[in-house]
C-alpha positions as MATLAB code, in Angstrom:
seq = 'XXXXXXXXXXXXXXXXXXXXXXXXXXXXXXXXXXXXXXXXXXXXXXXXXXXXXXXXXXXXXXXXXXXXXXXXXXXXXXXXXXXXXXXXXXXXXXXXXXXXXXXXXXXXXXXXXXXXXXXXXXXXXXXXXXXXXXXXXXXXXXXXXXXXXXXXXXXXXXXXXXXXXXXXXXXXXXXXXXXXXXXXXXXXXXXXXXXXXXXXXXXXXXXXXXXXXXXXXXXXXXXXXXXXXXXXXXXXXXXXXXXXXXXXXXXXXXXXXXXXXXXXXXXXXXXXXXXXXXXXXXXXXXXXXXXXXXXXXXXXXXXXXXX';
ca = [
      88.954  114.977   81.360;
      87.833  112.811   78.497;
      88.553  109.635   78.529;
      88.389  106.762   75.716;
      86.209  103.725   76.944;
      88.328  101.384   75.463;
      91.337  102.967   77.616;
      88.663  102.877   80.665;
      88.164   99.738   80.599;
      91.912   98.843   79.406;
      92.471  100.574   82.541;
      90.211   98.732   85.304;
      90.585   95.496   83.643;
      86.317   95.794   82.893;
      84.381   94.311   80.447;
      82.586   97.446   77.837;
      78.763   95.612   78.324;
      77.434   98.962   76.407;
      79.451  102.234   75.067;
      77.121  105.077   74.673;
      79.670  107.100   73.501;
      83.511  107.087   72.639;
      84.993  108.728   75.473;
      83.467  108.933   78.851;
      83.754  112.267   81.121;
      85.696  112.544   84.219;
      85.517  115.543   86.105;
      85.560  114.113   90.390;
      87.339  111.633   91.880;
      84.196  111.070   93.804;
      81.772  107.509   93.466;
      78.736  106.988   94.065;
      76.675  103.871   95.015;
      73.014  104.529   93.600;
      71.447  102.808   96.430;
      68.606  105.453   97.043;
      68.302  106.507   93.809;
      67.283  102.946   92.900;
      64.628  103.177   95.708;
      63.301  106.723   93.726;
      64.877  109.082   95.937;
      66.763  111.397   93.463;
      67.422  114.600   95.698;
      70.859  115.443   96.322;
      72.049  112.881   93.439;
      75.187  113.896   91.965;
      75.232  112.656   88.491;
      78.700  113.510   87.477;
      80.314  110.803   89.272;
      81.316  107.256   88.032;
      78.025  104.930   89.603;
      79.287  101.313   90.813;
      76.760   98.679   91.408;
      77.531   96.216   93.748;
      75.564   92.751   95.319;
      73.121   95.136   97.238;
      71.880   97.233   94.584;
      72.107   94.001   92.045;
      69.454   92.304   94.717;
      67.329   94.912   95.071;
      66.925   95.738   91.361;
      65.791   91.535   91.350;
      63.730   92.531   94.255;
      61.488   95.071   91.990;
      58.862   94.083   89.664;
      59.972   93.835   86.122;
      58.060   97.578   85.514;
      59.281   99.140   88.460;
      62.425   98.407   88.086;
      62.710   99.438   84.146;
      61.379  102.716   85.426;
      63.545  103.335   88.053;
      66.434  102.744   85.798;
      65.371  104.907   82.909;
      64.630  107.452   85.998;
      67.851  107.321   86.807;
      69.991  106.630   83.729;
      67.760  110.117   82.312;
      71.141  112.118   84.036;
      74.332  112.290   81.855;
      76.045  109.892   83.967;
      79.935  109.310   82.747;
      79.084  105.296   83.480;
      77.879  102.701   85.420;
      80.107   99.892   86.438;
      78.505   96.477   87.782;
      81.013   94.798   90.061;
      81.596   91.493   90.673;
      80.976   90.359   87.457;
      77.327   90.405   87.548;
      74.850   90.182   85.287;
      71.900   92.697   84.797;
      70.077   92.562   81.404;
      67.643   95.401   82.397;
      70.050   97.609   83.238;
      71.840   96.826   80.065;
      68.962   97.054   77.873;
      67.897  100.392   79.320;
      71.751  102.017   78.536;
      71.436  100.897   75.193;
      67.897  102.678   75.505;
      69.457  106.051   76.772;
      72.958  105.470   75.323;
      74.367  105.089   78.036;
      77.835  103.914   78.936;
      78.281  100.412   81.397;
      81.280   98.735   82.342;
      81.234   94.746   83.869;
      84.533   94.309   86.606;
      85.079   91.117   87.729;
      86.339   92.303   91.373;
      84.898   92.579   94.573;
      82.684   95.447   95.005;
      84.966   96.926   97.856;
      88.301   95.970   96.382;
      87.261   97.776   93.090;
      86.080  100.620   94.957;
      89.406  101.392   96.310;
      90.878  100.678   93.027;
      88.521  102.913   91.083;
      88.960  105.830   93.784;
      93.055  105.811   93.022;
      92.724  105.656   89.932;
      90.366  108.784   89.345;
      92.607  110.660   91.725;
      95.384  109.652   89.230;
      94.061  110.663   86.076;
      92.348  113.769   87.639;
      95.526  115.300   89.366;
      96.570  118.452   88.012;
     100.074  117.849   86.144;
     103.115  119.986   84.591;
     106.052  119.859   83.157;
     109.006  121.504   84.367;
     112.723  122.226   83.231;
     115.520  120.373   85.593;
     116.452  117.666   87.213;
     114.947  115.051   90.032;
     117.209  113.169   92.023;
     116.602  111.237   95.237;
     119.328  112.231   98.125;
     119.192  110.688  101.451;
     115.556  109.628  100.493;
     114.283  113.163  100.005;
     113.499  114.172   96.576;
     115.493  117.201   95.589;
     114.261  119.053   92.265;
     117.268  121.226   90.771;
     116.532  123.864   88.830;
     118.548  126.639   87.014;
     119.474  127.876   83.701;
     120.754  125.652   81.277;
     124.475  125.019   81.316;
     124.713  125.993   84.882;
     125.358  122.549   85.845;
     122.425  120.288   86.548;
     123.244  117.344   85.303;
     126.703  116.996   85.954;
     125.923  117.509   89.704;
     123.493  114.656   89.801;
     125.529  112.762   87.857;
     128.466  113.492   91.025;
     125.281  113.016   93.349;
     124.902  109.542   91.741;
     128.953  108.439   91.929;
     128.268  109.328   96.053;
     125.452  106.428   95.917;
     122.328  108.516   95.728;
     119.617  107.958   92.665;
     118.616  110.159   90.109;
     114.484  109.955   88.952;
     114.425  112.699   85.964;
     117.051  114.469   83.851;
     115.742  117.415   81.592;
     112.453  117.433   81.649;
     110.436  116.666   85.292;
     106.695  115.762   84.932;
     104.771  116.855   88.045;
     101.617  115.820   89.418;
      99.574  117.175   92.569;
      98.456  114.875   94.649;
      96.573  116.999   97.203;
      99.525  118.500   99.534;
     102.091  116.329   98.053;
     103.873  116.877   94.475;
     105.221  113.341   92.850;
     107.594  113.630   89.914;
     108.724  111.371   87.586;
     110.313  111.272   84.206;
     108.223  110.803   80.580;
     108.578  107.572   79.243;
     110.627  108.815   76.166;
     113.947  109.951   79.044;
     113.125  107.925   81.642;
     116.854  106.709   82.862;
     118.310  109.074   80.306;
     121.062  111.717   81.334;
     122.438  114.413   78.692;
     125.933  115.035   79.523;
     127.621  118.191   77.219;
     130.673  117.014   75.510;
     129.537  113.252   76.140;
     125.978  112.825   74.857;
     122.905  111.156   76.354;
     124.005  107.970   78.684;
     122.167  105.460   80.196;
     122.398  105.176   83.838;
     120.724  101.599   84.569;
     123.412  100.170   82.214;
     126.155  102.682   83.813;
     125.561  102.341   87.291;
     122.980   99.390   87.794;
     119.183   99.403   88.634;
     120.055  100.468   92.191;
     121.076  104.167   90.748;
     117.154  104.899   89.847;
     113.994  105.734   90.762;
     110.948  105.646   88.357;
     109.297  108.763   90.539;
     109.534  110.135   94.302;
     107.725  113.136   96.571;
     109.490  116.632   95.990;
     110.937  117.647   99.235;
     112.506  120.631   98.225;
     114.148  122.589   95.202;
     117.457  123.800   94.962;
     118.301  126.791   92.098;
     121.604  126.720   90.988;
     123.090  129.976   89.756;
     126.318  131.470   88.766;
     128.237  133.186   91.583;
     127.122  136.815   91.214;
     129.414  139.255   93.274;
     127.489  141.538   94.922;
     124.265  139.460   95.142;
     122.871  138.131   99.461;
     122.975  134.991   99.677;
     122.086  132.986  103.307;
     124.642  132.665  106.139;
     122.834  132.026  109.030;
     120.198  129.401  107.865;
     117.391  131.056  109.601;
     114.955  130.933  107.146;
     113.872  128.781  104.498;
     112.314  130.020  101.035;
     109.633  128.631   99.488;
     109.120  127.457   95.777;
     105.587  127.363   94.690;
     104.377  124.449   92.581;
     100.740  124.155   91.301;
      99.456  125.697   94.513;
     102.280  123.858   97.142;
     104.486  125.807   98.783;
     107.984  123.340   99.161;
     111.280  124.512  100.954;
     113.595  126.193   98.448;
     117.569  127.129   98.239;
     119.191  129.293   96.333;
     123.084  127.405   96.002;
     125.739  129.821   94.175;
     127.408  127.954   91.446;
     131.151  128.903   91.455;
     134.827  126.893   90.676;
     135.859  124.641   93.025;
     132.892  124.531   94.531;
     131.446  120.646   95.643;
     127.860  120.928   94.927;
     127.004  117.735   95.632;
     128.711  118.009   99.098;
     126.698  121.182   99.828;
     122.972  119.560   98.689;
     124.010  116.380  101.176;
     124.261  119.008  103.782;
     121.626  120.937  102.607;
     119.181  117.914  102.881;
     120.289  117.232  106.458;
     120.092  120.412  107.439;
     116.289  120.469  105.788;
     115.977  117.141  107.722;
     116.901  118.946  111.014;
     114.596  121.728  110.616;
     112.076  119.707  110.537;
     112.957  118.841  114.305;
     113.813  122.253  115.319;
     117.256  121.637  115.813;
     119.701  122.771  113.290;
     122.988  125.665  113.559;
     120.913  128.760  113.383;
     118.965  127.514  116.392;
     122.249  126.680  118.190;
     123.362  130.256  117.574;
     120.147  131.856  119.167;
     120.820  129.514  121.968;
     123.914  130.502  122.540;
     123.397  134.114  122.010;
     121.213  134.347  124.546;
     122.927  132.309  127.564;
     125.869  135.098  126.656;
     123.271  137.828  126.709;
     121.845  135.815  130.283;
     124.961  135.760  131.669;
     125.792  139.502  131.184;
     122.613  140.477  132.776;
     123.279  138.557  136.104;
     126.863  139.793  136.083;
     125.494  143.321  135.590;
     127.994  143.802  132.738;
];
């Protein structure tokens, strides 16, 4: 991923001491302290990672000779490193003067060396999760978040909008950006809709200034998606609850329903139950269990009567 310097540095709250070029290139969430590669030892050195410079390697670079330590740095900065960022504020005039050299790119944070770390890690994991966009709508019910997907007009919005009048909180309408987040898929809604809801025959409303700040969430994990789809006669749908399917999304497999869309029909009612009954899978103990159990004690009890 390219990214601007100016937005890097925008970003980390980091002073630009030298831009080598106007983007820098992410491609790892991974860091890298040069520590040996200061001392000359350049095997196994992965150059594609962000380099932060902390107190340590700051006091050994004063610890070299003026030549040695010129050298070292125009050993090192000879890889296309994305940047260098000096922590803690500090100052290094060599190591500036030898980016400027090799046009190199270094940043200046004033932070801690170990609490920028952290920050620098989440936010390369951030910007270098994969992301989508996909059709439907995100709401939060019983704190699971429940994607909704289905044609259009089959009734997306106006069942979050009943799943918001029974107190639960809605986080996209329309459009759902994704993002991967190793196991886990966050989504949230793009700026432009974010608290927006488009109602047919109504228009779009707002629900902050409808129902209050409490009715929102500005993202959430996906716990499962739920298709809606007309009632087709004819077509299987589940009556025991046995199984669960699965709805893949960038690579994550997340529990999916398929919920029959017909008049009369409460389908907010059914996706409450449908969460708690996701809720008590997850502890083994839901109805289609109870039915196995209680097949079997009948099936038990014939046995030993000899019936």
């Amino acid at each position: 991923m390219q990214v601007p310097v100016a937005q890097l540095a925008h970003d980390l709250e980091a002073q630009i001491l030298n831009q080598g070029s106007e983007e820098v290139s992410l491609t790892v969430s991974d860091v890298s302290r040069p520590g040996l590669q200061l001392a000359g030892w350049l095997e196994y050195f992965a150059p594609e990672r962000v380099m932060v410079i902390g107190a340590a390697e700051a006091a050994y670079l004063e610890h070299l000779g003026e030549q040695v330590r010129r050298q070292r740095l125009r050993e090192l900065f000879a890889y296309d490193i994305p940047c260098v960022i000096v922590a803690r504020g500090l100052e290094l005039p060599d190591l500036v003067a030898i980016a400027k050299e090799t046009g190199r790119t270094v940043l200046q944070a004033p932070q801690t060396t170990t609490v920028f770390l952290g920050r620098l890690v989440a936010y390369l994991d951030d910007i270098l999760s994969p992301r989508m966009m996909q059709h439907g709508v995100l709401v939060d019910v019983f704190g699971a978040g429940i994607l909704l997907l289905g044609s259009a007009g089959v009734g997306k919005s106006e069942t979050a909008l009943e799943l918001l009048q029974r107190g639960h909180r809605l986080v996209a309408d329309d459009i759902v950006q994704l993002q991967r987040r190793d196991s886990i898929i966050v989504g949230k809604s793009p700026s432009l809709s974010r608290h927006l809801m488009e109602i047919r025959g109504v228009g779009l409303i707002n629900i902050v200034q409808m129902y209050g700040v409490g009715s929102v969430l500005d993202r959430c994990n996906i716990d499962a998606a739920m298709t809606l789809e007309p009632w087709q006669s004819g077509q299987t749908y589940e009556h025991i609850g046995h199984e669960t399917g699965k709805y893949d999304i960038m690579g994550v497999d997340i529990p999916h329903l398929l919920l029959p869309v017909a008049p009369g029909r409460n389908l907010a009612m059914v996706i409450e139950v449908a969460v708690r009954h996701l809720r008590l899978r997850e502890r083994n103990a839901h109805g289609a269990i109870d039915l196995e159990n209680r097949l079997r004690e009948r099936r038990e009890k014939k046995e030993k009567s000899g019936c």
